[in-house]
ROKOL-295451 format. One record per atom (N, C-alpha, C): residue number from 1; residue in one letter; x, y, z. Coordinates in Angstrom, 1 decimal, m for minus. Layout:
> num,residu,u,v,w
> NUM,A,X,Y,Z
...
//
This chain:
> num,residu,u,v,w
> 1,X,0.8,m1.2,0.0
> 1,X,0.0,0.0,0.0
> 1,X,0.9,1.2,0.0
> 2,X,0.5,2.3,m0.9
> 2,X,1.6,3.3,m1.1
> 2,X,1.2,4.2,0.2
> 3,X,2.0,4.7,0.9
> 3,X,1.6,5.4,2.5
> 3,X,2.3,7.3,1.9
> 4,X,2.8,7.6,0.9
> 4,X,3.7,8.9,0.5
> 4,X,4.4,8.5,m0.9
> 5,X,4.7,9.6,m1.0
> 5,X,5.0,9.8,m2.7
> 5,X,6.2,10.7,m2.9
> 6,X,7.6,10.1,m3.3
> 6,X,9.0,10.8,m3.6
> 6,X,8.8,11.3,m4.9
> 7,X,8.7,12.4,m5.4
> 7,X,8.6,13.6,m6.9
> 7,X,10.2,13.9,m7.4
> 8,X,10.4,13.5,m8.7
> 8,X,11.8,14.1,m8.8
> 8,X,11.2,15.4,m9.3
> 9,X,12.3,16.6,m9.5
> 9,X,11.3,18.4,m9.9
> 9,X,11.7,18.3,m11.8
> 10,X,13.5,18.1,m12.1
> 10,X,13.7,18.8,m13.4
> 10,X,13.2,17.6,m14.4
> 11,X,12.4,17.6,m15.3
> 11,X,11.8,17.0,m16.7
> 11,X,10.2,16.2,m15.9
> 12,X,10.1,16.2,m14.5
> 12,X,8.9,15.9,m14.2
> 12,X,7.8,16.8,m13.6
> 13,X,8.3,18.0,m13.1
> 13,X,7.2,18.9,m12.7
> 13,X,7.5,20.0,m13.3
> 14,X,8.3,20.1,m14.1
> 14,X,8.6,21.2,m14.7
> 14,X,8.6,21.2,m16.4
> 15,X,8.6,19.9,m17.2
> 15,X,8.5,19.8,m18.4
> 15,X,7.4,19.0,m18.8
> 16,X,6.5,18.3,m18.2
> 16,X,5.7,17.4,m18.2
> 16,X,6.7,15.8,m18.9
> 17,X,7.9,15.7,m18.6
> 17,X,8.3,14.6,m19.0
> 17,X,9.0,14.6,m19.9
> 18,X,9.3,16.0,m20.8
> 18,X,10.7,16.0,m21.6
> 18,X,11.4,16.0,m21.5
> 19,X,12.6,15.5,m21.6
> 19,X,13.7,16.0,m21.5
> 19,X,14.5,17.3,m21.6
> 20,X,15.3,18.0,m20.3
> 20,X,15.3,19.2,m20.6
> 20,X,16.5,19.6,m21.8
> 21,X,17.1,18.5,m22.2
> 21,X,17.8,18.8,m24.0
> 21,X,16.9,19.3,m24.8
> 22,X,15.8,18.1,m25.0
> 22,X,15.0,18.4,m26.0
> 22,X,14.0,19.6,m25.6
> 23,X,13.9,19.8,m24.6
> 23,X,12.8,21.4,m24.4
> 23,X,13.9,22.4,m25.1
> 24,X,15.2,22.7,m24.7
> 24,X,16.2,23.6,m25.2
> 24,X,15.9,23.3,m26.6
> 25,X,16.7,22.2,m27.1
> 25,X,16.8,22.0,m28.6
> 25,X,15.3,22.3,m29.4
> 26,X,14.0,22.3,m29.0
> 26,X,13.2,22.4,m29.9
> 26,X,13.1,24.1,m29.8
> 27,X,12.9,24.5,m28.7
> 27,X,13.2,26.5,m28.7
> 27,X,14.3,26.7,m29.3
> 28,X,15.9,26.1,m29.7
> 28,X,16.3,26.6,m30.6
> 28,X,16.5,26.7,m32.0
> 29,X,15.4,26.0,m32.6
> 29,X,15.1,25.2,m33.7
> 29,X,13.7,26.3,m33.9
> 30,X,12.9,26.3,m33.4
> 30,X,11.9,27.6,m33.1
> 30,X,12.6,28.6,m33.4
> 31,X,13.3,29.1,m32.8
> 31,X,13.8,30.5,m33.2
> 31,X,14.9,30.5,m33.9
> 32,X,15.0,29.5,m35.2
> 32,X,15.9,29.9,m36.2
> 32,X,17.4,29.4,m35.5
> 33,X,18.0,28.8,m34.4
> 33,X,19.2,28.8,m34.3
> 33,X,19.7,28.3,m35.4
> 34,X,21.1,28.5,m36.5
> 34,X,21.8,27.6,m37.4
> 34,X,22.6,26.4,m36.7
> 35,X,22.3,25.9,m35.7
> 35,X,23.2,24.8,m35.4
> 35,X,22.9,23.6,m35.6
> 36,X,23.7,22.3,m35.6
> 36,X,23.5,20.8,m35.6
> 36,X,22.9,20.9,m34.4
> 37,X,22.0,19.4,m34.3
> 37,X,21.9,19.3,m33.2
> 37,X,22.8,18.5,m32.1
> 38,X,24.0,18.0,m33.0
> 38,X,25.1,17.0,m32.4
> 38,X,26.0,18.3,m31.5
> 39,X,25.6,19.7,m32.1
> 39,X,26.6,20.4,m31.7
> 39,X,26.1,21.2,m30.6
> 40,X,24.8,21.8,m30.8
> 40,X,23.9,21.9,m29.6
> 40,X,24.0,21.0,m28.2
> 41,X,24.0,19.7,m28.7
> 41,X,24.1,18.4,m27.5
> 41,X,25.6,18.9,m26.9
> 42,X,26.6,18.9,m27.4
> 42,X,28.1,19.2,m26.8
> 42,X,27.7,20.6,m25.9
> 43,X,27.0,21.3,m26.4
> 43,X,26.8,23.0,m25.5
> 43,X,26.0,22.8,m24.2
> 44,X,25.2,21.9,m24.7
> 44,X,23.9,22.0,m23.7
> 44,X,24.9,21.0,m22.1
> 45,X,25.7,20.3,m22.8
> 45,X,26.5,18.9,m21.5
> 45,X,27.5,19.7,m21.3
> 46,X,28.0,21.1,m21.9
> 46,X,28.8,21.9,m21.2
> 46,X,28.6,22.7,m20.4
> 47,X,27.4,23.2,m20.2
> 47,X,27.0,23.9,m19.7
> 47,X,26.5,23.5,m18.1
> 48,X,25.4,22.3,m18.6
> 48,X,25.2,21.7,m17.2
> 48,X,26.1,21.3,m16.2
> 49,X,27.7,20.4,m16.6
> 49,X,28.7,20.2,m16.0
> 49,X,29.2,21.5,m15.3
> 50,X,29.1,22.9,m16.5
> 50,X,29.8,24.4,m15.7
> 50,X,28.5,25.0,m14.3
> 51,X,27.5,24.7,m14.4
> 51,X,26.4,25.2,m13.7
> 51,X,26.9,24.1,m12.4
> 52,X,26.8,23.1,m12.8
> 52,X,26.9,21.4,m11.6
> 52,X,28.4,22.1,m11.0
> 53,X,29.2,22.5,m11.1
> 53,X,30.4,22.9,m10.3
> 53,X,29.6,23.4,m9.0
> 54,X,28.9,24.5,m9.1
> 54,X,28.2,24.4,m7.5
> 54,X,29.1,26.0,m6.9
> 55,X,29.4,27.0,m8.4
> 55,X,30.2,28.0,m8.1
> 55,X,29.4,29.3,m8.9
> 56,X,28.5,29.2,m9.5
> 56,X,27.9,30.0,m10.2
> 56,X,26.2,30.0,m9.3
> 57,X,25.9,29.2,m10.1
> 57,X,24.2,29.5,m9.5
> 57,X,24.4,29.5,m7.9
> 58,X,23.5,30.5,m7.1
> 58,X,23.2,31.0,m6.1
> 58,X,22.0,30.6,m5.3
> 59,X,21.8,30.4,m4.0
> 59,X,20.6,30.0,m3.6
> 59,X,19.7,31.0,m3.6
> 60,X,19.6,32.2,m4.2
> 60,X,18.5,32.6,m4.1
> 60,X,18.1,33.1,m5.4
> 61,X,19.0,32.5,m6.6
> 61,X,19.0,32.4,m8.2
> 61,X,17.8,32.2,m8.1
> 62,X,16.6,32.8,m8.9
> 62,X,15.2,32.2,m9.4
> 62,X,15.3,30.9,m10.8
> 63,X,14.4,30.3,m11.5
> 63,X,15.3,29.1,m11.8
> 63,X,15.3,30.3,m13.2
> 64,X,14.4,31.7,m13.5
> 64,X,14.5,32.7,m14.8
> 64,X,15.8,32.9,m14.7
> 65,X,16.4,33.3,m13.6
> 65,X,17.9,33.2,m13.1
> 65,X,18.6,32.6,m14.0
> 66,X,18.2,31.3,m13.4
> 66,X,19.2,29.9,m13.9
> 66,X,19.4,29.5,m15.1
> 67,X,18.0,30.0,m16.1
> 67,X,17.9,29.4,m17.0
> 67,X,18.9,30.5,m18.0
> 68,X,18.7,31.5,m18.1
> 68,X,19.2,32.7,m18.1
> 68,X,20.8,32.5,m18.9
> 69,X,21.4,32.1,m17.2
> 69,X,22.5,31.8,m17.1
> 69,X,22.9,30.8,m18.3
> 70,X,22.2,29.4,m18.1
> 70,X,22.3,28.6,m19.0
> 70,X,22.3,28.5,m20.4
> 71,X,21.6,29.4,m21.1
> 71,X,21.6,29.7,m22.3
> 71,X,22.6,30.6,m22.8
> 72,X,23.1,31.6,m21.6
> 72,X,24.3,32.6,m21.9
> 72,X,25.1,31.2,m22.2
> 73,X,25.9,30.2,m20.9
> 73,X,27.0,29.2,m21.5
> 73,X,27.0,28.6,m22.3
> 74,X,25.4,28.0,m22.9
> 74,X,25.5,27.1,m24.2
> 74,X,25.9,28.6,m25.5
> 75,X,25.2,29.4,m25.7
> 75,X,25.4,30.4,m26.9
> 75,X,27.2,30.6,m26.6
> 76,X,27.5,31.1,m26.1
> 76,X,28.9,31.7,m25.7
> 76,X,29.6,30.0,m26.4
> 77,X,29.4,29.0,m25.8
> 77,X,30.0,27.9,m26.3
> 77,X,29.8,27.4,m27.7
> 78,X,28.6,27.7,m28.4
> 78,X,28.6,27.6,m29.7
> 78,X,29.5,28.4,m30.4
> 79,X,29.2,29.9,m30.0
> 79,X,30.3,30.4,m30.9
> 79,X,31.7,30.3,m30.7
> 80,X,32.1,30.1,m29.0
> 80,X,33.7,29.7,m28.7
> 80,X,34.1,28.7,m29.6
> 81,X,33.4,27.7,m30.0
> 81,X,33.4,26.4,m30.9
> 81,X,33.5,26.7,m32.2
> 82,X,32.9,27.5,m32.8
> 82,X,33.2,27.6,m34.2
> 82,X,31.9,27.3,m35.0
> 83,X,31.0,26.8,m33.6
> 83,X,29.4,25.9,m34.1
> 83,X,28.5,27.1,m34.8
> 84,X,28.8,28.2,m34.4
> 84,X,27.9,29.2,m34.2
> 84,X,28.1,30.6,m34.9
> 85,X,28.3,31.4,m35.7
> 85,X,28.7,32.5,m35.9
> 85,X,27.3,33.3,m36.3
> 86,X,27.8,34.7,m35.0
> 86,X,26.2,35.6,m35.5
> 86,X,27.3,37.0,m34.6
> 87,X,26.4,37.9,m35.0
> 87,X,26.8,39.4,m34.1
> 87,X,26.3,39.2,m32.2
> 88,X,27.3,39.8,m31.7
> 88,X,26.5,39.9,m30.1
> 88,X,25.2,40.4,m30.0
> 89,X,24.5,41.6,m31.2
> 89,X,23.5,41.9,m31.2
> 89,X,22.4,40.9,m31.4
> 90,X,22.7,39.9,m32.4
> 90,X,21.7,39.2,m32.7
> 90,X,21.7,37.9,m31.6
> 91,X,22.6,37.8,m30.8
> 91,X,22.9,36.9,m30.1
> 91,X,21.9,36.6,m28.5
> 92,X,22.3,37.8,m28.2
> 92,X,21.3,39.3,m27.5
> 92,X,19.8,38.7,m27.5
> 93,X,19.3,39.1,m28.9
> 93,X,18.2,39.1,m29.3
> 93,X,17.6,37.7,m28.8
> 94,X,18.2,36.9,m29.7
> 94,X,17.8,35.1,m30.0
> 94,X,18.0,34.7,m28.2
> 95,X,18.5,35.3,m26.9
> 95,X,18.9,34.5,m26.0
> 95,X,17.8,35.2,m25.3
> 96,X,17.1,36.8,m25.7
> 96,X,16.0,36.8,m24.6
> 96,X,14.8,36.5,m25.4
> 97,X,14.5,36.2,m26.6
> 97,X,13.5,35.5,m27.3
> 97,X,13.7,33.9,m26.4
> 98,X,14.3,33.2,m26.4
> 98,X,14.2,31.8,m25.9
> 98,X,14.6,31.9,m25.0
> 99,X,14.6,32.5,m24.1
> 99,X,14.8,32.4,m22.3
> 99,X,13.1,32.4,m22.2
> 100,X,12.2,34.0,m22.8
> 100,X,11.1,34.2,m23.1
> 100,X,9.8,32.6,m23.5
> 101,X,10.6,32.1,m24.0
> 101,X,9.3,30.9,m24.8
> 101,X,10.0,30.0,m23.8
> 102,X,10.8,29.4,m23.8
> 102,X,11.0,28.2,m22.5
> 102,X,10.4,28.6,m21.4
> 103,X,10.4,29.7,m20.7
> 103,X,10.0,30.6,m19.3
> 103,X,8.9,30.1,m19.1
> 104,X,8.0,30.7,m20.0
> 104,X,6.4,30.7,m20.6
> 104,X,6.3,29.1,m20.2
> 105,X,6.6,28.3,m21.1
> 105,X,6.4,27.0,m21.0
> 105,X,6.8,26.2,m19.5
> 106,X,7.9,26.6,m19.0
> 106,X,7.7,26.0,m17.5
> 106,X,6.9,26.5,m16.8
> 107,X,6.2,28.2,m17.0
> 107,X,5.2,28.3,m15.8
> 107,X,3.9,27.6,m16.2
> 108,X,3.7,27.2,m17.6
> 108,X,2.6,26.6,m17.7
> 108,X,2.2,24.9,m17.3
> 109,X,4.1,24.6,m17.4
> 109,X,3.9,23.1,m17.1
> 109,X,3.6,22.7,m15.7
> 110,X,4.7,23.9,m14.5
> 110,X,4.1,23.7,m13.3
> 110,X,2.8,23.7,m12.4
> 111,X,2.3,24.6,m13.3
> 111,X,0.9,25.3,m12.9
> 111,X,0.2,23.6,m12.9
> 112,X,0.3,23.1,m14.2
> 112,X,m0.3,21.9,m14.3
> 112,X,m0.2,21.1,m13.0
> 113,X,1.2,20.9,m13.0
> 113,X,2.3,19.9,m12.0
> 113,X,1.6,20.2,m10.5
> 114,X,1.1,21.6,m10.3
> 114,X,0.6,22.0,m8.7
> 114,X,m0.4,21.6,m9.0
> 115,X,m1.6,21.6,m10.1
> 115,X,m3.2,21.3,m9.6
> 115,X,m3.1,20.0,m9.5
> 116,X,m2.0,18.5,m9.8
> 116,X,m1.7,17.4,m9.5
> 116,X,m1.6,17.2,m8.3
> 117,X,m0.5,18.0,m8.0
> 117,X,0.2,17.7,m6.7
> 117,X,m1.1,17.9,m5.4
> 118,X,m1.5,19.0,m5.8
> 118,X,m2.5,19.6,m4.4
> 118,X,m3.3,18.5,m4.0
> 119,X,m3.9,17.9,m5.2
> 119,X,m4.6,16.5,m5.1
> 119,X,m4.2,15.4,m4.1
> 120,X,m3.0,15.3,m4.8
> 120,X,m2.2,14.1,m3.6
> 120,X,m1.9,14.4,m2.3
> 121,X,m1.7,15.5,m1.8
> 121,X,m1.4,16.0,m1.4
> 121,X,m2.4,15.9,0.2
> 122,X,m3.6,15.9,m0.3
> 122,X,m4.9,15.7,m0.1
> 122,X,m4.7,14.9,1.0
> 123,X,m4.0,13.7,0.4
> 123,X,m3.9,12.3,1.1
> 123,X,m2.7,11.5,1.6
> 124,X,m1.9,12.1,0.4
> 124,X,m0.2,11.3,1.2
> 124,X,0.9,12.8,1.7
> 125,X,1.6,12.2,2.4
> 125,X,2.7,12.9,2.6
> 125,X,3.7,13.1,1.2
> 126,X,4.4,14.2,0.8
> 126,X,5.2,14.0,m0.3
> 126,X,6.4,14.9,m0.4
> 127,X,7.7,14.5,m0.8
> 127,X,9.0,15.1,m0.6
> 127,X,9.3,15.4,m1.8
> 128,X,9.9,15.9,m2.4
> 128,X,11.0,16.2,m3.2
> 128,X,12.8,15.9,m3.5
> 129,X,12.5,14.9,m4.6
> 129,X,14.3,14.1,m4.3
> 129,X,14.8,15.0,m5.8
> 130,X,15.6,15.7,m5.7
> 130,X,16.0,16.5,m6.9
> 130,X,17.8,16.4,m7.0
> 131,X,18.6,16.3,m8.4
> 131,X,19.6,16.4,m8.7
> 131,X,19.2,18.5,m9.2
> 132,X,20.0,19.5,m8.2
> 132,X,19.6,21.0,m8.7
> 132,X,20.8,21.3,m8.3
> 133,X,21.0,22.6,m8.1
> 133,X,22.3,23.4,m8.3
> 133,X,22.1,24.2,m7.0
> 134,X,21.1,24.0,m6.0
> 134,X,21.4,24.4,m4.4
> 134,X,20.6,25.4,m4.4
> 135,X,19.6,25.8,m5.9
> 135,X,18.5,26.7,m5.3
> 135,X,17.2,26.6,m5.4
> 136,X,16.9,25.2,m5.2
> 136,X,15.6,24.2,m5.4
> 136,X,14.3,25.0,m5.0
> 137,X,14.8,25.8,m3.6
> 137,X,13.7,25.9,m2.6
> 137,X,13.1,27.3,m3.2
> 138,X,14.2,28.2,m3.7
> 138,X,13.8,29.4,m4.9
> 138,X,13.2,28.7,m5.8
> 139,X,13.4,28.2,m6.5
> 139,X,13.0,27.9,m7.5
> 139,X,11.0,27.5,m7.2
> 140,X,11.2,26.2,m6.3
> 140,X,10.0,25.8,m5.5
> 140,X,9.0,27.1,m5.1
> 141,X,9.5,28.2,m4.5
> 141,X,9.0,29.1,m4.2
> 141,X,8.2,29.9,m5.6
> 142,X,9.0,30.5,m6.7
> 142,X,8.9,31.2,m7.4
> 142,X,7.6,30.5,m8.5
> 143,X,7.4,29.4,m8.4
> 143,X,6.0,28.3,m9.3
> 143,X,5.0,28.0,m8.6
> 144,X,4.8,28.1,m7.3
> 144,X,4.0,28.2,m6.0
> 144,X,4.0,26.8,m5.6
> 145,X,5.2,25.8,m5.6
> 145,X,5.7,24.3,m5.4
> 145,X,5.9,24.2,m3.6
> 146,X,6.3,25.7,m3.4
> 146,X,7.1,25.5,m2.1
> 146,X,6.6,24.6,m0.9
> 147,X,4.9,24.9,m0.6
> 147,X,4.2,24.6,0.4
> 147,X,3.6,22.9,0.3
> 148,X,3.9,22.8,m0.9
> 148,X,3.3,21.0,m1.5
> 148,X,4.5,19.7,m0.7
> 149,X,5.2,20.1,m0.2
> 149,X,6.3,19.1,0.6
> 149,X,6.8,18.9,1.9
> 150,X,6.8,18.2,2.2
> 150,X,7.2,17.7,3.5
> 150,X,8.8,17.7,4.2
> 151,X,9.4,17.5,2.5
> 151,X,10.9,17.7,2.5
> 151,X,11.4,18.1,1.3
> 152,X,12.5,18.5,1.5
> 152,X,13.4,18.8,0.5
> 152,X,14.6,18.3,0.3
> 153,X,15.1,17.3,m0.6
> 153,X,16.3,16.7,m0.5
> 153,X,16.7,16.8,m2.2
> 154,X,18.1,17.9,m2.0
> 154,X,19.2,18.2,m2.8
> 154,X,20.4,17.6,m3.1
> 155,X,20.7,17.5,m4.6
> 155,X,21.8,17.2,m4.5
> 155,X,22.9,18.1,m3.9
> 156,X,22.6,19.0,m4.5
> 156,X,24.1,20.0,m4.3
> 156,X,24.1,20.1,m2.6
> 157,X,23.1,20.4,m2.3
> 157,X,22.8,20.3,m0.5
> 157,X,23.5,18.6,m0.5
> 158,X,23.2,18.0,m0.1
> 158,X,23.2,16.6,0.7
> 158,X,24.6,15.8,0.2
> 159,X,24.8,16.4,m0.8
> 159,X,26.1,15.4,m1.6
> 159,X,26.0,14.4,m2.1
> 160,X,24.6,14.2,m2.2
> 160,X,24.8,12.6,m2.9
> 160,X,23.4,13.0,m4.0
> 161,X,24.2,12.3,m5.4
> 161,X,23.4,12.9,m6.5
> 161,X,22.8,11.5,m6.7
> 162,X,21.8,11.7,m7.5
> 162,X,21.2,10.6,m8.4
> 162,X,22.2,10.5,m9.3
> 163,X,22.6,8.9,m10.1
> 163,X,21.5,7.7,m9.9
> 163,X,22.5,7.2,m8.2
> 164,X,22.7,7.5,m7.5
> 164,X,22.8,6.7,m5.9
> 164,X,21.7,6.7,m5.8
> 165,X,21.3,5.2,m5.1
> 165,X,20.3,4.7,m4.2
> 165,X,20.2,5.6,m2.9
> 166,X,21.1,5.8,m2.4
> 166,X,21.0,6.4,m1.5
> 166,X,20.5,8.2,m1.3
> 167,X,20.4,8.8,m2.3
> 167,X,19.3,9.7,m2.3
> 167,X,17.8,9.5,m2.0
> 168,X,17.4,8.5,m2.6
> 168,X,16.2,7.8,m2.2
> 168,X,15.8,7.5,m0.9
> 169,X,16.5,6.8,m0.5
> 169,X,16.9,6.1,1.0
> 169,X,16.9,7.7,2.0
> 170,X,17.0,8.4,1.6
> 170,X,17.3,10.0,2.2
> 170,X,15.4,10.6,2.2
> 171,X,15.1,10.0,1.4
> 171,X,13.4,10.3,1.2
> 171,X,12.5,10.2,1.6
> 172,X,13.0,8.4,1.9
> 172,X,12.2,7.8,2.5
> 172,X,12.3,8.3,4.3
> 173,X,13.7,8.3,4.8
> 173,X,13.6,8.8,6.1
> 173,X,12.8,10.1,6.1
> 174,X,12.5,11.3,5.5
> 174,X,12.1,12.4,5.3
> 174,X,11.3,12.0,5.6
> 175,X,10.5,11.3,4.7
> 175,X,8.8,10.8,5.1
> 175,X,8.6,10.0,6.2
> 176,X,9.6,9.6,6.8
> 176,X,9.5,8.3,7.9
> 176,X,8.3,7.1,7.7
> 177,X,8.9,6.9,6.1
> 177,X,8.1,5.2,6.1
> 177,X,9.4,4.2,5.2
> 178,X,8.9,3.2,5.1
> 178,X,10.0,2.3,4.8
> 178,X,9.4,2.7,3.3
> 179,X,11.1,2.1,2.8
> 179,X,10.9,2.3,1.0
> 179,X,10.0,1.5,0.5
> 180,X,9.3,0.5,1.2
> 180,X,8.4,m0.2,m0.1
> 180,X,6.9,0.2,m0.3
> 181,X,6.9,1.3,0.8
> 181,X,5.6,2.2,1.1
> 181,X,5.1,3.3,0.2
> 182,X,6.3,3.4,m0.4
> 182,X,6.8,5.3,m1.2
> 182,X,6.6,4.5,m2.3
> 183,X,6.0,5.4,m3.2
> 183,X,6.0,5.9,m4.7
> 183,X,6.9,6.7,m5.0
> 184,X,8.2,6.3,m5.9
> 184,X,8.6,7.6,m6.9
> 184,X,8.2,7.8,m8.1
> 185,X,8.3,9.0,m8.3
> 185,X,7.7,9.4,m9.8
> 185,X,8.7,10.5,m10.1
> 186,X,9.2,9.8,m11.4
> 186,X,10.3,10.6,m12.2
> 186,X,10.3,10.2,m13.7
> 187,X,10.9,10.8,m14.7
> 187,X,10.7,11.2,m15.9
> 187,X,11.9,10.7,m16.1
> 188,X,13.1,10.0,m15.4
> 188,X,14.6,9.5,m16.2
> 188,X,15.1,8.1,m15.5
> 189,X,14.6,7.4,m16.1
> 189,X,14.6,5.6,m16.6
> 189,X,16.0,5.6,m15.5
> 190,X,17.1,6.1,m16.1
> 190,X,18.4,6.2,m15.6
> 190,X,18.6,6.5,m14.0
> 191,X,18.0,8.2,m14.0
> 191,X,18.4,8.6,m12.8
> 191,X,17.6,8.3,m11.7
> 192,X,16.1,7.8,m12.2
> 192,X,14.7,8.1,m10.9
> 192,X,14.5,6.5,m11.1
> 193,X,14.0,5.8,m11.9
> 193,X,13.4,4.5,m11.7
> 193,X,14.5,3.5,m11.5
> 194,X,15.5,3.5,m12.3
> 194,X,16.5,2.2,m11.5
> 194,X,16.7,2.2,m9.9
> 195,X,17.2,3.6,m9.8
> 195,X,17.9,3.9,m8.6
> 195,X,16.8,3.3,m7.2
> 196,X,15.5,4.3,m7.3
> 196,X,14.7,4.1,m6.6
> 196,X,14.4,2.5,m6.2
> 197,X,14.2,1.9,m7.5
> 197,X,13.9,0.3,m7.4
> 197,X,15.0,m0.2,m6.6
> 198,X,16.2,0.1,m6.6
> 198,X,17.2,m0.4,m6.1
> 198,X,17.6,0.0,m4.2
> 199,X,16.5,0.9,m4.0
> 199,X,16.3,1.3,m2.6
> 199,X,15.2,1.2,m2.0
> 200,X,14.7,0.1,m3.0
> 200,X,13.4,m1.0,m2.4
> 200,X,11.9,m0.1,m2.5
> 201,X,12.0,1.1,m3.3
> 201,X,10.7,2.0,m3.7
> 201,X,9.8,1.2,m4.3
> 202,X,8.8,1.5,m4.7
> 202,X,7.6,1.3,m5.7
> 202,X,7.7,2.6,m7.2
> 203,X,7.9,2.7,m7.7
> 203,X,8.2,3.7,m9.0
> 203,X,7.1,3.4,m10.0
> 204,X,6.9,5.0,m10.9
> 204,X,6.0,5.4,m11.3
> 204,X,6.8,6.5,m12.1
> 205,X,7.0,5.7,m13.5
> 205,X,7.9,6.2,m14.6
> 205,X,7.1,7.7,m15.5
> 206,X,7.4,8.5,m15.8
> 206,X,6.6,9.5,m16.3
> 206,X,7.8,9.5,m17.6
> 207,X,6.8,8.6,m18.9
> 207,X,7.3,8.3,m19.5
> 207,X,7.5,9.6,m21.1
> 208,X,8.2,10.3,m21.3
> 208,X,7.4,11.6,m22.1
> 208,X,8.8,11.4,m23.4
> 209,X,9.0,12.9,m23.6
> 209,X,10.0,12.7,m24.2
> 209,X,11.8,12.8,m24.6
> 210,X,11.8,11.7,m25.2
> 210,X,13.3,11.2,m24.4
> 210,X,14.3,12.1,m25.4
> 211,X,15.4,12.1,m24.9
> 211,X,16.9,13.1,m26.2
> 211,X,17.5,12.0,m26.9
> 212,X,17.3,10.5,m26.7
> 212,X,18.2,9.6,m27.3
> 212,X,16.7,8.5,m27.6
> 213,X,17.7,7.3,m28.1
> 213,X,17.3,6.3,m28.4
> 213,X,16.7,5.0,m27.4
> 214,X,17.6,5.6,m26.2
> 214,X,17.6,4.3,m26.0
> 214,X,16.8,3.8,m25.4
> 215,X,16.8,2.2,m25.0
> 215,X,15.3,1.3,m24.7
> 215,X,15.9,1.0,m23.4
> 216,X,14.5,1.1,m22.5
> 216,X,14.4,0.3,m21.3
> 216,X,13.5,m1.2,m21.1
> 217,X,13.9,m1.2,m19.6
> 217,X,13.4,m2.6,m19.2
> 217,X,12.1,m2.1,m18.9
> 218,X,10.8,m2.4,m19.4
> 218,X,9.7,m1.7,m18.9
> 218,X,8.6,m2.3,m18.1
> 219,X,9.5,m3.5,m18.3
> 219,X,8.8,m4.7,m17.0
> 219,X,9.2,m4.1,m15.0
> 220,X,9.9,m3.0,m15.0
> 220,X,10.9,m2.7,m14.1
> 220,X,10.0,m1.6,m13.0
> 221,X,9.4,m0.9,m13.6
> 221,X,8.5,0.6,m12.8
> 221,X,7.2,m0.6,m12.9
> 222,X,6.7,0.0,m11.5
> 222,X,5.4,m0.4,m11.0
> 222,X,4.2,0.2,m11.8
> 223,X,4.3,1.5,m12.3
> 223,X,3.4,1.9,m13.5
> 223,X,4.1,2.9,m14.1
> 224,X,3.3,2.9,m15.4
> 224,X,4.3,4.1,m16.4
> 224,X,2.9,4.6,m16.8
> 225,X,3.2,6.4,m16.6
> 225,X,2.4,7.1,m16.8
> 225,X,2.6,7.8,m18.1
> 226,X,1.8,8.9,m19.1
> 226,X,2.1,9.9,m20.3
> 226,X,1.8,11.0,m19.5
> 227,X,1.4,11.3,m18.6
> 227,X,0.6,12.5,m17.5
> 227,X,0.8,12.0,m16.1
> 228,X,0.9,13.2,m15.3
> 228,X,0.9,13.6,m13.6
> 228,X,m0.5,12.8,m13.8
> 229,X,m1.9,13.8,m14.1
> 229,X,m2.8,13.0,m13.7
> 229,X,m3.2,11.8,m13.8
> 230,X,m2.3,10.8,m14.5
> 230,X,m2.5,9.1,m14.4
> 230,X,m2.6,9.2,m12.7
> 231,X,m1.7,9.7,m12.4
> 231,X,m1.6,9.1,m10.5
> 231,X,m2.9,9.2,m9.8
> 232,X,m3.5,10.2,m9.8
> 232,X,m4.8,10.6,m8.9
> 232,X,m6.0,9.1,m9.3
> 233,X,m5.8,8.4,m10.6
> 233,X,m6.4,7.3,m10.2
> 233,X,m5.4,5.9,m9.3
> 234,X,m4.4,6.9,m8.9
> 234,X,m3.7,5.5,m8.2
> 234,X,m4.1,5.9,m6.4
> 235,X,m4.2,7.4,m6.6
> 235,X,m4.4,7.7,m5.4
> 235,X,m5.3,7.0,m4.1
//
């Protein structure tokens, strides 16, 4: 019997389950960027690794902050690369046009994500297990996520990132029930459903859309959802 419910935040309450490559990559394909997208993928994994240092973003960075930020390192690195050639002016332009339409589109996905959550909320206890950059709880604030949780467990806070089991295991204490009581629900095969499974959860795959090819074991998640609101009939 599920007694609480572990939420991962980035590509499940914030994209409805895309991937946050492919949310980037299709806004830059929208606004005309001329790049590959093999070369886009090299900007986008540089960027996150420069943000993941844990020396830039700020805990009271908003995630418009963050994202911000993020788009300045991938553009800056297309053109350091050779991928990219345009004027600063036009650069300018194209980075507050697509800060603008991704923005838009996370406050719409969360909005969704809270009239979900409020539901459950209803009835189970529920934490937040997130891989973020240490300003989760801004961010949480800024979408109106903040008051929906019981806990808050960070990577960049806690030290221990996904895919460790042991972030999980950090969740479940939060909630104070045993892992086989908890539902997780996350959107990355990789980071949220092995791991969890492997810390004795019950998981609830938010199956959307992926940046690669590749296949899972789908005999493995307890249910696979296309939508948050699949859950409220599990509720």
């Amino acid at each position: 019997m599920i007694k609480g419910y572990i939420f991962d935040y980035g590509g499940t309450l914030d994209t409805g389950g895309c991937h946050w490559g492919k949310v980037l990559w299709s806004a830059y394909m929208r606004h005309g960027v001329p790049v590959t997208e093999d070369r886009f993928r090299e900007a986008y994994v540089y960027a996150e690794r420069f943000l993941g240092k844990g020396e830039t973003v700020k805990p009271g960075h908003t995630f418009r902050k963050t994202l911000s930020m993020k788009l300045e390192i991938e553009m800056n690195r297309l053109v350091s690369t050779g991928s990219w050639t345009a004027g600063e002016e036009k650069i300018n332009r194209l980075h507050e046009d697509i800060l603008e339409d991704v923005y838009d589109g996370v406050r719409r996905a969360t909005a969704y994500s809270r009239g979900v959550l409020e539901k459950i909320k209803e009835r189970y206890p529920m934490v937040l297990v997130s891989n973020f950059y240490g300003n989760i709880n801004t961010v949480l604030a800024e979408f109106g996520l903040d008051c929906l949780f019981n806990g808050v467990i960070e990577s960049a806070v806690v030290g221990v990132r996904k895919p460790d089991p042991r972030i999980f295991r950090l969740g479940t204490d939060a909630l104070g029930l045993n892992p086989e009581d908890v539902m997780v629900v996350g959107d990355s095969f990789t980071n949220d459903i092995i791991p969890a499974a492997a810390a004795g959860c019950r998981t609830a795959w938010l199956k959307g859309e992926g940046w690669t090819d590749a296949v899972y074991d789908e005999q493995l998640p307890d249910v696979i959802i296309k939508d948050l609101s699949r859950l409220l009939s599990e509720v």
